[in-house]
N, C-alpha and C positions, 0 to 999 in steps of 0.2 A: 971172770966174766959170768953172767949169771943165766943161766940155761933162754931157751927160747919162751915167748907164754906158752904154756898148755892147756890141759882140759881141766877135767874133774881127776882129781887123785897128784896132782902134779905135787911133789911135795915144796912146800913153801917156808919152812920153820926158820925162824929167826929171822924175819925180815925188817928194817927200819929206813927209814930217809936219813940218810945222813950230811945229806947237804939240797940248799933249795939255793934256786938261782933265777933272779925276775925281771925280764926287761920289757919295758914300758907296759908293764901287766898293771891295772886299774891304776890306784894310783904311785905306783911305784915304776921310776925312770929306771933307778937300778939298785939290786938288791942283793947282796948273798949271807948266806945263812951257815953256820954248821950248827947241827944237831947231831941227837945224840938216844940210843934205846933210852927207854924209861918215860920219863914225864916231864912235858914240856909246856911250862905254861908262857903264853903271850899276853901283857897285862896291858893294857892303855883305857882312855877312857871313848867312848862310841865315836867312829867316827876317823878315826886315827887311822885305820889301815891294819889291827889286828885279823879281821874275817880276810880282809884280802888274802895273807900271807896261808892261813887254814884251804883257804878256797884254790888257790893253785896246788898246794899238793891233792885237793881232793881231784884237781883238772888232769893232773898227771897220769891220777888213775883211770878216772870215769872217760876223760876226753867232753866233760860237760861238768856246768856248776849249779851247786845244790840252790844258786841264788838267781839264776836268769836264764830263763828258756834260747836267746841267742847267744851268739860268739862276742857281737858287736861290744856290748860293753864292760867287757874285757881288757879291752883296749885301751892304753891311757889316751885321755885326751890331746889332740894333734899327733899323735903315731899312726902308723899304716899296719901295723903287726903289732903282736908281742911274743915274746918267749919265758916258757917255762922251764926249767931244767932241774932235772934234782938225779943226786947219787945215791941209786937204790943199793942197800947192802943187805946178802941173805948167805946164812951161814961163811964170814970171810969172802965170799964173792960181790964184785961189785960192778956196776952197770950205770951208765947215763943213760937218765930219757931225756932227752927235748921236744919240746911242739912249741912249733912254730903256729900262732894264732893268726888266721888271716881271712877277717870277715869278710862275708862276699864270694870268696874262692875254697877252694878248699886245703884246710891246715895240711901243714908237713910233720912228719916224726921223723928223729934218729936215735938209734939204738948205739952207744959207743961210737958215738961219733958219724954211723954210719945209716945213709936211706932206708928207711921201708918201705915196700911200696906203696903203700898207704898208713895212713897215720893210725888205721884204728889194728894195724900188725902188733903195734908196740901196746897194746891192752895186755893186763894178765901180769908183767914181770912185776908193778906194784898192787898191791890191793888197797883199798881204808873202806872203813865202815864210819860216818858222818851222822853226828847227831846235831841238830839247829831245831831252832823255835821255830823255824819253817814244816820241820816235820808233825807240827799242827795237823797240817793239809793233809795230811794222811790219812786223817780221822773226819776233819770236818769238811775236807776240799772234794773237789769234781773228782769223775773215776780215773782222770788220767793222770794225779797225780800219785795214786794206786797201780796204775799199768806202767807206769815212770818205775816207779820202787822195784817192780816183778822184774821187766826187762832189764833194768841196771844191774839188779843182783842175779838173773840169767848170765849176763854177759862178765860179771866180774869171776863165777864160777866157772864159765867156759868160756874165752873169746870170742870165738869161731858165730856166737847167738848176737853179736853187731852185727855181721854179715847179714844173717838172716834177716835180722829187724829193719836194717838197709832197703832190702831185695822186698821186706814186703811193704815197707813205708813208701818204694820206690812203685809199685804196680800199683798201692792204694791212690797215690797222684795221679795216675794216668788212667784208671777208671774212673776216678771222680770226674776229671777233664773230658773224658767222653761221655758221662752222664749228664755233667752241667750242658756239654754240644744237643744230647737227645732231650735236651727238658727245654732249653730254648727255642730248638724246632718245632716241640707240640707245642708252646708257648705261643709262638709265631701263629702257627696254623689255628690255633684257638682267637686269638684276636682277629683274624684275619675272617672271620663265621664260620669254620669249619670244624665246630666241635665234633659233631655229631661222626664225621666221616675221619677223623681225626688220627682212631687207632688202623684203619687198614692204609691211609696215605701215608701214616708214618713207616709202616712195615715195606711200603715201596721203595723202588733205586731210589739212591742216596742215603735215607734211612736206614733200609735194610743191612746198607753197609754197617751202619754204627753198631746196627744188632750182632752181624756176625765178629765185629769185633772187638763187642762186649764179651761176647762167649770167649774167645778167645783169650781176657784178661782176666775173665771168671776163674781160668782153668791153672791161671798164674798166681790170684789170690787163694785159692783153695790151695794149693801145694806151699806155699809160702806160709798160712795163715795156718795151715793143719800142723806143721814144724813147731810153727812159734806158742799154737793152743798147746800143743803136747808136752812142750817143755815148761808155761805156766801151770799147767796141771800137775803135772811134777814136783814142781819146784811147793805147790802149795801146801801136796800131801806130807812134804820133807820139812817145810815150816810148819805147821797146824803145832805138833806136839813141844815144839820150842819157843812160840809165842805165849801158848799157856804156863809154861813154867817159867817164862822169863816175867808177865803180866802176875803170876802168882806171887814172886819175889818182890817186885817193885811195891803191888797194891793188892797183901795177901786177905782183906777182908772186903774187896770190891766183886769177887764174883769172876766166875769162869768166863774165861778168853778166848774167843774160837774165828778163824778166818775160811771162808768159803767161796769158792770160787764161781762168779756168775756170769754164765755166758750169753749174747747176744742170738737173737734168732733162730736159735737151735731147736729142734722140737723134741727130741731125746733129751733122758735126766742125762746130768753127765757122769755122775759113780758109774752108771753102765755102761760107759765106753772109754773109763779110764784114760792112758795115755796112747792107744791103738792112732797111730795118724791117719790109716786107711780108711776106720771107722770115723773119726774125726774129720776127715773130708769130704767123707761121704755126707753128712752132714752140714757142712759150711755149701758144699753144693746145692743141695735141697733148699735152706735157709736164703741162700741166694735166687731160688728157682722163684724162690714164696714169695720173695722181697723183690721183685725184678720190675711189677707195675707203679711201686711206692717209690722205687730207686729212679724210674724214669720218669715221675713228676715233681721227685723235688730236689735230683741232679745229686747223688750223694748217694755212697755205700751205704746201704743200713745194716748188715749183717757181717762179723769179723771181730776179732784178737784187739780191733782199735776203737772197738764201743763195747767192751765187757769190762767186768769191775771185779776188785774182791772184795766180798762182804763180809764188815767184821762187826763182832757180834760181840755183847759181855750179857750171860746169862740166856734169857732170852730174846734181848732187845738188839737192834742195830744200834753199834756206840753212833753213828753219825745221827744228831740230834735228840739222841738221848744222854748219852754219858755227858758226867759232872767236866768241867777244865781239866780238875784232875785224874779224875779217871781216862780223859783223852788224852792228858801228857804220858799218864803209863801205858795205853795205849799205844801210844805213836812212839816211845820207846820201847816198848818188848817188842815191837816189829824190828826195830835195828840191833836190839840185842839177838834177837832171833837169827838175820841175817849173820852176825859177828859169830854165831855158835854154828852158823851152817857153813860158813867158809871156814873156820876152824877147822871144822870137823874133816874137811877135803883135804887138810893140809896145811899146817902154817898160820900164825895170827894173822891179820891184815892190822894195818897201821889206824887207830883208832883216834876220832877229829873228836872233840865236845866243843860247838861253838857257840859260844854264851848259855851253855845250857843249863848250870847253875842255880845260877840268878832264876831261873823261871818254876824251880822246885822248891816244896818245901822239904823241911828237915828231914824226914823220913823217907823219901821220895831220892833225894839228894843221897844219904849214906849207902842206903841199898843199892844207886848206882853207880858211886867210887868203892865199894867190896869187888861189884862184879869185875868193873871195866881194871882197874889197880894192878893185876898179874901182867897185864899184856905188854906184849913186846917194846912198842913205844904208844903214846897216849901225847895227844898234843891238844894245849885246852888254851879257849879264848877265857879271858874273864875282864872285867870292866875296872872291877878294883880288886887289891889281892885278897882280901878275905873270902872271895868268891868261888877260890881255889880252894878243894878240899886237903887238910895236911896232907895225906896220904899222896896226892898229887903234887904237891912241888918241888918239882926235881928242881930243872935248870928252870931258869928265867929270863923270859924275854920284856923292856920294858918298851909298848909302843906309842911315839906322839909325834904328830904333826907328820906322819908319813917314816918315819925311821926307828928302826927295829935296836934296840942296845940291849946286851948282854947282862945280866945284874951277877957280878962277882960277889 
């Protein structure tokens, strides 16, 4: 049986999926798999249901897919659920996960068979590090598919940082909900002629109430939000030096790679308050103080962990909308190689996905990251046609079409 999830230091070495099990997951009614360490390519051509089969082991780990912000379409069409299952093996020990997918409600996990209490318990026993054409977005996308990246690889490092992302995605709702309540009211009383008298009627009963229990969730953003800053800032000072050497390897004449972290609202730089969460909330407090007459006319947090970005940089430029395609494909890769040398380093390879990522490099680009990725424990790759698969990667082979996965003896 394979130990519980842990923290940081947990050790992990030798870990692989050795068997994947899919029921009415996208388009697959029913599926089972065995795999095997090494390299695993899945070949069919677009369309067929290769990403699918990558994208549930990526679900098993993350509890979310690198291809769609909900649950819902995950589901095959006319099911009410789906299930994933796969048997994690790390050093001779071996473990089922399941999650049971159920839009609308919330999913179930089982550990060997057996309940956890909640599904995101069973985080941590696998890990994978996922590369797709999606992680484009990294480079050229909005900031929150950069605070997606930080919190994922928070939480694949430490479980226990779901919780926290929980607790404060959960109080971020319920202040928004009573700012949208106090922006309607002055809304109201401004149609109604009463601009001028506007701010003292609104601080009266009824109002008043909303004020005092804004403060209130102030007090729950700032302890939640100072947790989750602290461990971003962390997490960015521990990547900085492994983005540059991985961005050096991929694209070693395009110019130094540097990631920075920038935060919303804060009026302090932040190197001078490092990862102090005291200092840190002391700050999201003030930030919040400052922001509290813009928050209550246009009903929305402006200050917090869910409007700050990391800023990546090649040379002295921002790559987002300076760097070439390809300086943003090695971009968007040294950040996952980056992540795959940072969970390394805690412990253990994580089970590494390449989905169609091939095809979208050139040669040069392509060899330097079949050198890197090639040692690791297992490597499982989409490709469209088998040329697309680098030698060094074709172990086993999976051939997919029309929905069905076969073995190539």
């Amino acid at each position: 049986m394979v130990p519980a999830p842990g923290g940081r230091g947990t050790s992990l070495a030798g870990v692989h999926v050795a068997s994947l099990s899919l029921t009415d997951f996208r388009s697959y009614q029913e599926v089972e798999l065995s795999l095997e360490p090494g390299a695993t390519a899945f070949v069919g051509p677009n369309g067929q249901g290769k990403t699918n089969l990558v994208e549930a082991v990526g679900y098993l780990a993350t509890h979310s897919s690198h291809r769609v912000a909900t649950d819902a379409p995950l589901v095959r069409h006319g099911a009410q659920r789906a299930i994933v299952r796969g048997v994690v093996v790390r050093d001779d020990r071996r473990a089922l996960i399941e999650v049971e997918i159920n839009p609308g409600r919330a999913n179930r996990a089982r550990v060997n068979r057996s309940p956890v209490p909640r599904a995101r318990d069973a985080l941590g026993i696998l890990r994978t590090v996922l590369f797709a054409p999606e992680d484009l977005a990294l480079v050229k996308g909005d900031p929150s598919e950069r605070r997606r990246f930080m919190d994922d690889l928070l939480v694949a490092r430490a479980p226990r940082f779901a919780g926290v992302r929980a607790d404060y995605e959960r109080v971020l709702k319920q202040r928004n909900a009573l700012l949208r309540t106090a922006a309607a009211t002055r809304a109201g009383r401004r149609r109604g002629g009463r601009r001028q008298e506007d701010d003292a009627a609104f601080a009266s009963a009824g109002a008043g109430d909303v004020l005092s229990t804004l403060e209130v969730w102030d007090s729950h953003l700032v302890r939640h939000g100072a947790e989750l800053l602290a461990a971003r800032l962390g997490l960015v000072d521990a990547l900085r030096p492994l983005v540059a050497k991985a961005y050096a390897t991929l694209a070693p004449s395009s110019g130094l790679a540097d990631i920075e972290y920038r935060p919303s609202g804060l009026s302090t730089d932040i190197p001078t308050l490092g990862t102090n969460r005291e200092l840190l909330a002391e700050q999201l407090r003030a930030g919040l103080a400052e922001a509290r007459q813009a928050e209550l006319e246009r009903g929305v947090t402006l200050v917090g962990p869910h409007r700050d970005d990391l800023l990546l940089r090649l040379g002295e430029l921002p790559a987002r909308g300076y760097a070439s395609h390809g300086e943003s494909w090695s971009f968007a890769l040294a950040l996952r190689l980056a992540a795959y040398d940072l969970l390394r380093a805690d412990g253990g390879d994580p089970v590494l996905i390449l989905d169609d990522v091939f095809a979208e490099l050139d040669g040069q680009r392509r060899r330097r990251l079949t050198e890197i990725v090639a040692p690791a424990e297992q490597v499982l790759v989409t490709a469209a046609v088998p040329d697309d698969v680098p030698p060094e990667l074709t172990g086993a082979r999976f051939d997919v079409t029309e929905g069905r996965a076969s073995r190539v003896r």
